[in-house]
C-alpha positions in Angstrom: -11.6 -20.7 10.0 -9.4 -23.2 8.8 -11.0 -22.9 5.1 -9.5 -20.0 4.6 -6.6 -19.2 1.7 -3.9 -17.1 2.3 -2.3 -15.3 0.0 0.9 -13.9 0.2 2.0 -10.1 0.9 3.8 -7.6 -1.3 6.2 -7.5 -3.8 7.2 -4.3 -4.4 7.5 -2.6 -0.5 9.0 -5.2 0.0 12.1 -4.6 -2.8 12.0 -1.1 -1.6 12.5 -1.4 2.0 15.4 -4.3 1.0 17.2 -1.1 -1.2 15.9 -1.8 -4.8 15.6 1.0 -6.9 12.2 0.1 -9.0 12.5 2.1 -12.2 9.5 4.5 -13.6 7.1 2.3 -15.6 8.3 -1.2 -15.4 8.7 -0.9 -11.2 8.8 -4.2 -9.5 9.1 -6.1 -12.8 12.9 -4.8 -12.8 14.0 -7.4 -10.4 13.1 -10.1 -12.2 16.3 -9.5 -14.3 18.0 -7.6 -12.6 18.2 -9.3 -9.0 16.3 -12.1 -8.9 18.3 -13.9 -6.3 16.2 -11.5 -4.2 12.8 -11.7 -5.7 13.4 -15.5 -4.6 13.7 -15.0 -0.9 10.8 -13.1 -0.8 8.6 -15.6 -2.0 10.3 -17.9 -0.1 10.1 -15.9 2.8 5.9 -15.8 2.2 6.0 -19.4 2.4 8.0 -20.1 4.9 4.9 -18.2 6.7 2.5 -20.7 5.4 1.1 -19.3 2.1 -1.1 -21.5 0.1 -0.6 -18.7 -2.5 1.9 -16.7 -4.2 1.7 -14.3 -7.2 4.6 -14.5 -9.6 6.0 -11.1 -10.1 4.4 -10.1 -13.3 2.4 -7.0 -12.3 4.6 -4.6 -14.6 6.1 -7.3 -17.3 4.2 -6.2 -20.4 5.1 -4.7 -23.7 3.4 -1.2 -23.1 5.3 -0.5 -19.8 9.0 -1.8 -21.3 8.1 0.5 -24.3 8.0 3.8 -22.2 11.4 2.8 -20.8 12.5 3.6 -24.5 12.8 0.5 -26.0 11.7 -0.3 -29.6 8.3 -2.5 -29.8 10.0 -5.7 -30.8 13.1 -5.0 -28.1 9.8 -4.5 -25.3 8.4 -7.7 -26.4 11.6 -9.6 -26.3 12.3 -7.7 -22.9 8.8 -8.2 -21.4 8.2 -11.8 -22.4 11.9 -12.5 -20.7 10.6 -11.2 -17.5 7.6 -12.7 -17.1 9.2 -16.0 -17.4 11.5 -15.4 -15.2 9.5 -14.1 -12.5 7.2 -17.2 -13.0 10.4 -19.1 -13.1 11.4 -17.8 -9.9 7.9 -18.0 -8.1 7.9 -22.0 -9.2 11.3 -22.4 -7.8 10.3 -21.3 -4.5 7.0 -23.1 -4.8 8.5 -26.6 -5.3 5.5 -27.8 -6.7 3.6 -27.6 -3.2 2.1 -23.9 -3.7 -0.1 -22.6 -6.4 1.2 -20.1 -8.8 -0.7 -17.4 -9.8 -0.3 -15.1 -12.7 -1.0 -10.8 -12.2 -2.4 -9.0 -14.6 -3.1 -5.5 -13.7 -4.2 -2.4 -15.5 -2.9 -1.5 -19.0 -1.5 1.1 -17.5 -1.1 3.3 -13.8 -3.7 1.4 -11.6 -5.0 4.8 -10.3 -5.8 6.4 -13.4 -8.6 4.7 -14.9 -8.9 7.7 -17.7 -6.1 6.2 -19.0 -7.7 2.8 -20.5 -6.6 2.5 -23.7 -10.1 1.3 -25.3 -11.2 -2.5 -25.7 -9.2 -2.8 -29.2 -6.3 -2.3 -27.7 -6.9 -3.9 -24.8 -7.9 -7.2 -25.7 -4.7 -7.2 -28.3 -1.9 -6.6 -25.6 -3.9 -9.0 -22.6 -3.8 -11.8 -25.5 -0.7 -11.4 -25.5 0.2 -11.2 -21.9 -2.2 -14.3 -21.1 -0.3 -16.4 -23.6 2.5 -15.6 -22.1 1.2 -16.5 -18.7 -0.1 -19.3 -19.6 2.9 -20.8 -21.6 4.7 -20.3 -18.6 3.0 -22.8 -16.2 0.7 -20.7 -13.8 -2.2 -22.1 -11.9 -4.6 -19.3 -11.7 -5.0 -16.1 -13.5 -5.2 -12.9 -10.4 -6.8 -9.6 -12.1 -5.0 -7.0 -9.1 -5.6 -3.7 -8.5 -8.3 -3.6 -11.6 -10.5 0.1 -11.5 -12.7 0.3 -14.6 -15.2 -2.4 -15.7 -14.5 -2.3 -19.1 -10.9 -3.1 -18.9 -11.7 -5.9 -16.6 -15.1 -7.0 -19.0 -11.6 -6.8 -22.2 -9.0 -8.7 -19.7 -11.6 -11.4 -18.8 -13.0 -11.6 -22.6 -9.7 -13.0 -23.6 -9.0 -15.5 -20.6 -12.7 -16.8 -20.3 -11.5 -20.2 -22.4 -8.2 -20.8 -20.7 -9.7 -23.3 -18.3 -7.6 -21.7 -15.3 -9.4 -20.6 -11.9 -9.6 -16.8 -12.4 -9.7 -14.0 -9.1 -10.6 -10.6 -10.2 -9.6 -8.2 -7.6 -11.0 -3.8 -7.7 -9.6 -1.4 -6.7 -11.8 1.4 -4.7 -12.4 5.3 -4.9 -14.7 4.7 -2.1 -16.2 2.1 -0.5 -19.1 1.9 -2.5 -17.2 2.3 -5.7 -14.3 1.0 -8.0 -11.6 4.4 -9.1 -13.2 4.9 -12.4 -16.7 5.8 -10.1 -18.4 3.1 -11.0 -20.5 1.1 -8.6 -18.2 -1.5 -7.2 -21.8 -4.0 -7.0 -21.9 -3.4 -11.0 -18.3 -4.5 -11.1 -19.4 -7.6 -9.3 -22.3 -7.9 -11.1 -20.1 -7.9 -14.5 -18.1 -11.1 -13.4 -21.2 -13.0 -13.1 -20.9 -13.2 -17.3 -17.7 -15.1 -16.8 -16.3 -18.1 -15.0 -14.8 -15.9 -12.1 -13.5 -18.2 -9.0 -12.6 -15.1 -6.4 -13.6 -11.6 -6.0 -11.1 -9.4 -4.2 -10.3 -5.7 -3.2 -6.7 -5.1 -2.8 -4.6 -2.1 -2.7 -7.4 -0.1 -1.1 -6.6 1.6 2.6 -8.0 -0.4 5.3 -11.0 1.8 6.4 -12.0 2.0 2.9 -11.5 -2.1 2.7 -13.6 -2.4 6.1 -16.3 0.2 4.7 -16.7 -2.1 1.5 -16.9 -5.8 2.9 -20.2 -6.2 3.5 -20.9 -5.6 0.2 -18.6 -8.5 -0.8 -20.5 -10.4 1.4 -24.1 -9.9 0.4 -22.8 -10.1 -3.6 -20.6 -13.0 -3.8 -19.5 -16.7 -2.9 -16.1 -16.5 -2.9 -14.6 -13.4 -1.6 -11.4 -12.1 0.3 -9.1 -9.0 0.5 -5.6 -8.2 0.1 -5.2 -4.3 1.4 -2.8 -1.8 1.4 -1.6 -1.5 5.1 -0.1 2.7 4.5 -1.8 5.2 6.2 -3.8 7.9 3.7 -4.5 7.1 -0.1 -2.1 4.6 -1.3 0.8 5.8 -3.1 1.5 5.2 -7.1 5.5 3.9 -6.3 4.7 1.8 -3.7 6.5 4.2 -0.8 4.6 4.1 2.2 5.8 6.6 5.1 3.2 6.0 7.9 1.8 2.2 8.1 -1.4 1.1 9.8 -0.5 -1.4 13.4 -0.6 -4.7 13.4 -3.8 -4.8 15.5 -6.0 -2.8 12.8 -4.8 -5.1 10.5 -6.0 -8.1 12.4 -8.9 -6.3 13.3 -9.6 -6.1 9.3 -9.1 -9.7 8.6 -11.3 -11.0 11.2 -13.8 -9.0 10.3 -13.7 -10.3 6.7 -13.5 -13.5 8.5 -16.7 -13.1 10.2 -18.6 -12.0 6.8 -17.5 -15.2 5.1 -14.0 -14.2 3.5 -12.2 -17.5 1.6 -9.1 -15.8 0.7 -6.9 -13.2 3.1 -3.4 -11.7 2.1 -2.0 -8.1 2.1 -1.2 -5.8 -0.3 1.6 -2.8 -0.3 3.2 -2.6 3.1 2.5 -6.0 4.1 5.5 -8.1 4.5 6.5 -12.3 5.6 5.7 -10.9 9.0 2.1 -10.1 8.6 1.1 -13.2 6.5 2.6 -14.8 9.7 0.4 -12.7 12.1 -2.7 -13.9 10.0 -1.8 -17.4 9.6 -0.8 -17.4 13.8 -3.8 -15.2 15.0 -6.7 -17.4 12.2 -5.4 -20.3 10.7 -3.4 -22.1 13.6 
């Protein structure tokens, strides 16, 4: 048990339930400028609990989402680049060189809607520009979060195959047998196997639907481990959960994983200091 990773809890439920306002399109990413005294006791909060992880804040900090706030391209470039540093920034500070950092990079754009994929082209050009950006900043590991079409995640991992960082590539699910875009999630696994991929993950995914699709982490890869959503029904787009899953089901879920071979546990939406704590109490300790 003890070779298990933890990784930390959300972000953005977490800004919400501490009064944050997070703005259509750029979401979470608004604290990093805006308050990021905050953003810094969260993380700090995560490891205080024990993390050997935490994810800088960089879900929403790219050029396309700044832009549909109304900014001109160059003032969204100048805008996005500013807040991915300082949310990496941030996550080093509370780090302090003992925790690994690790860069997300989620879907171009709403991470339910994989119609929206804006075609490899395009794709590739804005994630080259995001991983430079990420990289150039000092993270330890790339984390692909929340990804729901294979060829998005095929364009993302194209571009960050040569960076020599550890890379986790994590789907989400419109069932348990499949990633949203329909596809089979075990074609999606099978699609990392071109690429240096350290960690495959589900996250953001209710936990039945995270229980019904673990044993088919199991059978297909290594290196596994889930980070879920902990609301009750499908998961919601701005992060407001209403009705949250019990602590016990949420246990329940990680040992489970446990017992199928999971490396790496966290949470998703919902999840806060308090349930890394459970997880690192309950397995770890």
């Amino acid at each position: 048990m003890n070779n298990i990773k933890i990784l930390d809890g959300a972000i953005g439920s977490e800004l919400i339930l501490r009064d944050q306002k997070l703005p259509p399109n750029i979401w979470s990413a608004d604290a990093n400028i805006a308050n990021p005294n905050l953003l810094l006791d969260i993380h700090r909060e995560y490891i205080e609990a024990g993390v050997d992880y935490i994810t800088a804040n960089t879900f929403r900090t790219t050029p396309r989402a700044y832009q549909k706030t109304g900014l001109s391209s160059n003032k969204a470039n100048q805008i996005a680049q500013q807040s991915m540093q300082s949310a990496i920034k941030i996550a080093k500070e509370a780090g302090n060189q003992s925790i690994k950092i690790l860069g997300s990079i989620a879907p171009l754009e709403d991470c339910y809607s994989p119609k929206l994929f804006p075609g490899v082209k395009t794709a590739k050009n804005e994630f080259s520009i995001i991983a430079k950006w990420l990289e150039s900043s000092g993270i330890d590991g790339y984390i692909l979060e929340t990804m729901n079409n294979i060829l998005e995640t095929q364009s993302c991992l194209e571009v960050i195959q040569n960076s020599n960082l550890p890379i986790w590539v994590s789907f989400n699910l419109l069932d348990s047998h499949h990633i949203q875009s329909g596809e089979t999630l075990e074609n999606a696994i099978n699609m990392t196997n071109d690429f240096d991929v350290d960690c495959i993950l589900l996250n953001c995914n209710p936990l039945e639907r995270t229980q019904d699709g673990l044993q088919i982490l199991s059978d297909k890869c290594s290196t596994w481990g889930i980070y879920p959503n902990l609301g009750v029904g499908e998961p919601s787009p701005d992060g407001v959960i209403t009705s949250y899953h019990s602590d016990d089901a949420f246990l329940a879920l990680c040992k489970n994983a446990m017992d199928l071979g999971a490396s790496v546990l966290g949470g998703c939406c919902g999840t806060s200091p308090r349930h890394i704590k459970l997880l690192i109490d309950n397995f770890i300790n």
